[in-house]
C-alpha positions as CSV (number, residue, x, y, z in Angstrom):
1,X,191.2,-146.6,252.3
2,X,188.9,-143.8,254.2
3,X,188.7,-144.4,257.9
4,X,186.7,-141.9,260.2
5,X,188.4,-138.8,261.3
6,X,190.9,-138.9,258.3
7,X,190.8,-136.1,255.8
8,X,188.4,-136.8,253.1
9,X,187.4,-136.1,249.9
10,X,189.9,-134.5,246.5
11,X,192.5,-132.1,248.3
12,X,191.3,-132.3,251.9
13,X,194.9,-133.9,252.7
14,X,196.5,-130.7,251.4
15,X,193.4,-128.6,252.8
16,X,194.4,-130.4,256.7
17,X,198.2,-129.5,255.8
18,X,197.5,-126.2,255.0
19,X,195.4,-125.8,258.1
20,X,198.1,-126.5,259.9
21,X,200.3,-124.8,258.7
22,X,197.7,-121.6,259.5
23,X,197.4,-122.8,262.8
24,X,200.9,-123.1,263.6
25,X,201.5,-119.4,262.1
26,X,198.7,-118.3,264.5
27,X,200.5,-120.4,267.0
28,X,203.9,-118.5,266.3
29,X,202.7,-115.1,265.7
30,X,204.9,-112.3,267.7
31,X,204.8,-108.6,266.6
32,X,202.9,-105.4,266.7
33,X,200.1,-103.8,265.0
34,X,200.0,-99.8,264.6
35,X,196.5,-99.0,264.6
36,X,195.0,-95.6,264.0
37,X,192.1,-95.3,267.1
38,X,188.9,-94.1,266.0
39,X,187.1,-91.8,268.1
40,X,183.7,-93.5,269.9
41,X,185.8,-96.8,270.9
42,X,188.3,-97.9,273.7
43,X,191.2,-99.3,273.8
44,X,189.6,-102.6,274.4
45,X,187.5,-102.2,271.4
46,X,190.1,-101.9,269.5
47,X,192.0,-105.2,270.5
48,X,188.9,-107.3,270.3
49,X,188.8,-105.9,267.0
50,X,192.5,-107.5,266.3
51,X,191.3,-110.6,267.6
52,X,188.4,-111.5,265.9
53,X,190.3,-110.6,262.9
54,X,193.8,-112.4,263.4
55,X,192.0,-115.3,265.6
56,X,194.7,-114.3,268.7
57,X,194.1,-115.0,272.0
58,X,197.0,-112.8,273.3
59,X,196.7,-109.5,271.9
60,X,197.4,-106.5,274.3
61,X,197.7,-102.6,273.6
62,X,200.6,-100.5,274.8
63,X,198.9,-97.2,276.4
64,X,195.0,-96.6,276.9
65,X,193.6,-93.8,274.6
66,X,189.7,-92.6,275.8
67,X,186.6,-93.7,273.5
68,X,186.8,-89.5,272.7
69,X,190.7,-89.6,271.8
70,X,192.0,-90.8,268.3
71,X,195.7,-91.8,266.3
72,X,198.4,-94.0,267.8
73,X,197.5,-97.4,269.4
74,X,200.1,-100.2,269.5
75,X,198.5,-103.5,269.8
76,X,201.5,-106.4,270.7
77,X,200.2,-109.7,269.3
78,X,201.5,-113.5,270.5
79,X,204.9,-113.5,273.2
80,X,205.2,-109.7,271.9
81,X,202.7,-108.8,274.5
82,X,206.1,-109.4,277.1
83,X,207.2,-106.2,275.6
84,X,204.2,-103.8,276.3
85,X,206.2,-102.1,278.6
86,X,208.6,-101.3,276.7
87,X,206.6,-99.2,274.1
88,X,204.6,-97.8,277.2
89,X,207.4,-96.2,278.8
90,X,208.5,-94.3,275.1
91,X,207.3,-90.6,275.0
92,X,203.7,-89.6,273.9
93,X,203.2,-87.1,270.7
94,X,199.5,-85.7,271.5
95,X,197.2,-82.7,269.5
96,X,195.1,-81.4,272.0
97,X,192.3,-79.1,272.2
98,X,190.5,-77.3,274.7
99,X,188.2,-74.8,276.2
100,X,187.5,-72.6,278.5
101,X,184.8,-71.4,280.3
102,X,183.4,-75.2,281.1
103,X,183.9,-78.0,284.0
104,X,183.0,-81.5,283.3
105,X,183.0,-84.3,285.5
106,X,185.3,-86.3,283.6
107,X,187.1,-83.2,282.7
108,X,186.4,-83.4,279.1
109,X,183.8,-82.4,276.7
110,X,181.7,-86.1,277.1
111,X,181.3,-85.4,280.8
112,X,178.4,-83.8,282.7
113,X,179.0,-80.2,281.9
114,X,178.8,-77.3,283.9
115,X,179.4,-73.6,282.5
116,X,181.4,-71.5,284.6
117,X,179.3,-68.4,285.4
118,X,181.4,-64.8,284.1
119,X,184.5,-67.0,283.2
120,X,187.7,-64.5,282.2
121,X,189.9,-66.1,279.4
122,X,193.4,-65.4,280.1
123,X,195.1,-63.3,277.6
124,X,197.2,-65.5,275.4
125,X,201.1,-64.3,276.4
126,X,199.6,-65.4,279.8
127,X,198.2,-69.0,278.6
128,X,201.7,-69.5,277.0
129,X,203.6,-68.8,279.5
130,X,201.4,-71.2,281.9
131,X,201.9,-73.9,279.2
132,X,205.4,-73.1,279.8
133,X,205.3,-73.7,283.7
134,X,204.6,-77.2,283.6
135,X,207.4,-78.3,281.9
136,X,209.5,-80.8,283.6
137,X,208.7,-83.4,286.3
138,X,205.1,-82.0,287.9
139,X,202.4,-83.5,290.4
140,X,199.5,-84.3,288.7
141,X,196.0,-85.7,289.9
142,X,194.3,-88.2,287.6
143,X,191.1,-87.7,286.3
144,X,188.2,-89.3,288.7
145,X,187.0,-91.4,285.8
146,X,190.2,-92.8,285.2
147,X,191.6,-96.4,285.3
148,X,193.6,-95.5,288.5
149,X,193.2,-98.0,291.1
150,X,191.6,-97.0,294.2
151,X,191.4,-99.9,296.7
152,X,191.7,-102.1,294.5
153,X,188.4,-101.0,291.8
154,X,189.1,-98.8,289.3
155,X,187.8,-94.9,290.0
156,X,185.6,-94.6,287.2
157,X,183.8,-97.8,288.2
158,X,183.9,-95.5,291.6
159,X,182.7,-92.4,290.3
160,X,179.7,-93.5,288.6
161,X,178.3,-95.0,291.9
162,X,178.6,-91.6,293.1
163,X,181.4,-92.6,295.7
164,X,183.8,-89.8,296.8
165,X,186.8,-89.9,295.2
166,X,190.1,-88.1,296.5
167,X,192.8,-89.0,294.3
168,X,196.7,-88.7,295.2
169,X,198.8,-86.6,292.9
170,X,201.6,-89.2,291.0
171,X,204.9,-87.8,289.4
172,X,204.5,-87.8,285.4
173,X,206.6,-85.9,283.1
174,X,206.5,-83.4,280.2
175,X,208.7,-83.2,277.6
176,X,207.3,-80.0,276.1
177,X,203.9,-78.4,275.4
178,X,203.3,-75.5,273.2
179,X,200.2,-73.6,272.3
180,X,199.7,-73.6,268.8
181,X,196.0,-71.8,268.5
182,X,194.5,-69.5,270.7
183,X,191.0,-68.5,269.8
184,X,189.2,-67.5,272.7
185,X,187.3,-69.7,274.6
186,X,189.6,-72.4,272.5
187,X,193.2,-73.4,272.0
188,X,195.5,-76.1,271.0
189,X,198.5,-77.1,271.9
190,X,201.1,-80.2,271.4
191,X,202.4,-81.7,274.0
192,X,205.6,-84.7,274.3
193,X,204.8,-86.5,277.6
194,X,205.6,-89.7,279.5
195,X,204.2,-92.7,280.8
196,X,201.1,-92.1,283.2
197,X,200.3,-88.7,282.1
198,X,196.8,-87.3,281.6
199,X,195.8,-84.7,278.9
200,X,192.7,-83.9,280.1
201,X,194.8,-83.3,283.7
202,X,196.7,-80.2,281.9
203,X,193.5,-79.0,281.1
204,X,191.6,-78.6,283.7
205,X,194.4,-77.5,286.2
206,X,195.3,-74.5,283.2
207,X,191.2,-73.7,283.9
208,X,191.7,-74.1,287.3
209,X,194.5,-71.8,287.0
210,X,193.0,-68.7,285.4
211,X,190.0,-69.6,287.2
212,X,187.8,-69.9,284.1
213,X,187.2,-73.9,284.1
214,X,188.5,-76.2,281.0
215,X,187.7,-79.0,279.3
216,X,189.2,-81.1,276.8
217,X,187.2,-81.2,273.4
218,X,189.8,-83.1,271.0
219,X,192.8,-85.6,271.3
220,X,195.0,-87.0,268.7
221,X,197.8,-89.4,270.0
222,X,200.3,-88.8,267.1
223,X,203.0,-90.5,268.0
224,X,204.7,-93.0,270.7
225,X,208.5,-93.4,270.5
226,X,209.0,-93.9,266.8
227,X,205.2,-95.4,266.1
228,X,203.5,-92.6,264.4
229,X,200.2,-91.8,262.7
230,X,202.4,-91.9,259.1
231,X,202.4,-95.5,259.8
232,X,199.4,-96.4,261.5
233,X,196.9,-98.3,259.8
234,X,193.1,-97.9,260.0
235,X,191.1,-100.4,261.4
236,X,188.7,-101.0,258.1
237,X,192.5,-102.0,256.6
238,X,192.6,-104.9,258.9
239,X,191.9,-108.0,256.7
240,X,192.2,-111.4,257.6
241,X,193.9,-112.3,254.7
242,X,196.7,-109.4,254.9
243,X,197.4,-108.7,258.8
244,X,200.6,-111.0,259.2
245,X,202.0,-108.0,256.3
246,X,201.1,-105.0,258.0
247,X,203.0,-106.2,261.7
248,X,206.1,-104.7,262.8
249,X,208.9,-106.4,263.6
250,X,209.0,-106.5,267.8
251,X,212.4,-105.4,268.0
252,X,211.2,-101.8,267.4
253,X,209.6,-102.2,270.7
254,X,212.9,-102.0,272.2
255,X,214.9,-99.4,269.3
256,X,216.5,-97.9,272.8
257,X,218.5,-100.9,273.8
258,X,222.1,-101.7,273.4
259,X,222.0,-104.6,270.7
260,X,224.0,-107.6,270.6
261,X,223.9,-110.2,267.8
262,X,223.9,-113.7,269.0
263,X,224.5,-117.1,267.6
264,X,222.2,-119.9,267.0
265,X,223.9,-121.7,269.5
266,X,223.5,-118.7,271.9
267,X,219.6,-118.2,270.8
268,X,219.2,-122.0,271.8
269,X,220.9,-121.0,275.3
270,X,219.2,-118.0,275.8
271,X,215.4,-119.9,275.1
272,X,217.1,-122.6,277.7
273,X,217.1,-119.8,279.9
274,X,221.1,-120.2,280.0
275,X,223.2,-116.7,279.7
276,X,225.7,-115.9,277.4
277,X,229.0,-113.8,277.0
278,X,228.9,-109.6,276.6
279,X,230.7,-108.6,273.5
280,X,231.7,-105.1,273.5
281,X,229.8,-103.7,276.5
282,X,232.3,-102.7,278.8
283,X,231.3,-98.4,278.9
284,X,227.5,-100.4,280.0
285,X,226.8,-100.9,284.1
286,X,225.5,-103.8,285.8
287,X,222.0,-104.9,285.2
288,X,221.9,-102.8,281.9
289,X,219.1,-104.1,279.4
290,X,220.6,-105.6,276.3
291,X,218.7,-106.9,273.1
292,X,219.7,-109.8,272.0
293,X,219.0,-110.5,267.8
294,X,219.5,-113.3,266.0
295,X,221.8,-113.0,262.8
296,X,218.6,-112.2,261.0
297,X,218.4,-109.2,263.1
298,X,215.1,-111.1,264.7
299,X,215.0,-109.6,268.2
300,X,215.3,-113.6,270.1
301,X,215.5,-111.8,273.9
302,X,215.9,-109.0,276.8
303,X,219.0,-109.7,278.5
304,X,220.6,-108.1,281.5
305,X,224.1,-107.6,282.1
306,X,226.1,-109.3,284.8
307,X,229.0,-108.3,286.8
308,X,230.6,-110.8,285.3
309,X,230.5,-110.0,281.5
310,X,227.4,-112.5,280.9
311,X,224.0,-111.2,279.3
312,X,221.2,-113.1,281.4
313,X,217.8,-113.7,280.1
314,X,215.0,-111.5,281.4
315,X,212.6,-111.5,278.4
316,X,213.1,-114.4,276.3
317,X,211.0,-114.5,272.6
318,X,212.5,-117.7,271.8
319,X,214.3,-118.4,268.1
320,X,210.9,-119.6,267.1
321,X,209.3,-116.7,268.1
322,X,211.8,-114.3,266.6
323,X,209.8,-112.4,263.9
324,X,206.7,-112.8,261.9
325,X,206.1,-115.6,259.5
């Protein structure tokens, strides 16, 4: 007999199960999308995108990329949001390109432009060997329309009210840069980076440099850690029906780790926020991160290792949580 509120009708009982079932996937979810950024949106676009498509309320991306830059965006989806630092602090792969002769406001080619009156390009054994200067650890000062925090708003919220901005130089890192075309007023080079660092920054201080100006015209983020454009899906590819097959699994978000397989037993624990024994990590210090996997190989949780031989939760996915469905 029908009563109100009960599934109704020839295969609504299987039509409820099967919604939840959806909804308990959706529930569940924990991994990461590689997206390949179009130029014209933010990084924001780009996860509302992922939402409206896979119906997720946490959805997060792993390093900004500017509405002018394209490639590599990693968007972590359900508990794998936890590990968005992780795949921030993996080096950066970026294609950039420049040119001289130019000063913008936001120090690349969709700022307000100004042209730099009898601007000398530097000869090009002089531009490499520049390039080659800033190798290593360096100070850098963010762009003023940048996300950097100034008093608690951000600075390009600050900058477009016209407010004075004097930015303090932060410690970021490169890996390498080479230039890899040199046609005067324009060149490109590829540069391996760290966390925090700013492409259009290298610019504008090589201008400042050679005392010509610079602006950035083109970026292409091709890579972060192992996440690379070969991979990367477009967003047009996105389909409600077919996301759950194009994640990746979120132990790649930690590939750097020390692993350790773990028990059932031991996954229960570890969700119970319980530690469990080290097994072969004696050459590893104290408070050493330690991925924890199921026997699946399922990453189930960050650990950290005690002075006492134990692995302690820090990050903890949960067995349910383990992979994708």
């Amino acid at each position: 007999m029908w009563r109100k509120g009960s599934p109704k009708g020839d295969g609504s009982i299987e039509q409820a199960m099967s919604n939840q079932t959806k909804t308990t996937t959706l529930n569940t979810t924990c991994g990461l999308l590689v997206i390949n950024k179009p130029a014209g949106m933010t990084s924001r676009d780009v996860v509302n995108r992922v939402q409206r498509v896979t119906r997720l309320k946490k959805c997060g991306h792993a390093g900004t990329l500017d509405p002018l830059a394209t490639g590599v965006l990693v968007i972590c989806l359900g508990r794998a949001t936890r590990l968005v630092p992780y795949v921030q602090e993996m080096t950066k792969h970026y294609r950039a390109e420049f040119r001289f002769g130019l000063r913008s406001s936001t120090d690349d080619i969709e700022g307000d432009l100004e042209q730099v009156t009898d601007a000398v390009c530097p000869a090009g054994e002089q531009l490499a060997l520049a390039l080659g200067g800033i190798q290593g650890e360096i100070e850098q000062i963010p762009p003023r329309y940048s996300a950097i925090k100034v008093g608690g708003r951000r600075a390009y919220a600050l900058a477009r009210q016209g407010v004075p901005l004097e930015l303090q130089p932060r410690r970021v890192r490169i890996d390498a840069i080479h230039l890899q075309r040199y046609t005067p007023p324009d060149w490109e080079a590829v540069i391996a980076c760290g966390s925090g660092t700013y492409i259009r920054s290298i610019g504008r201080d090589i201008g400042e440099r050679f005392g010509c100006g610079c602006v950035m015209t083109r970026l292409t983020r091709e890579a972060i850690g192992q996440f690379s454009l070969e991979t990367a899906i477009d967003l047009d590819q996105l389909e409600p029906e077919s996301w759950q097959r194009q994640m990746v699994p979120p132990v790649q978000a930690v590939d750097k780790l020390p692993r350790q397989t773990c028990t059932p037993q031991e996954a229960r624990q570890l969700f119970q926020g319980q530690s469990i024994p080290a097994r072969g990590m004696l050459d590893l210090p104290a408070e050493e991160e330690v991925a924890v996997l199921d026997e699946q190989g399922r990453l189930v949780a960050v650990t950290r290792l005690t002075q006492t031989g134990l692995l302690k939760p820090h990050l903890v996915l949960g067995t349910e949580f383990a992979g994708t469905e």
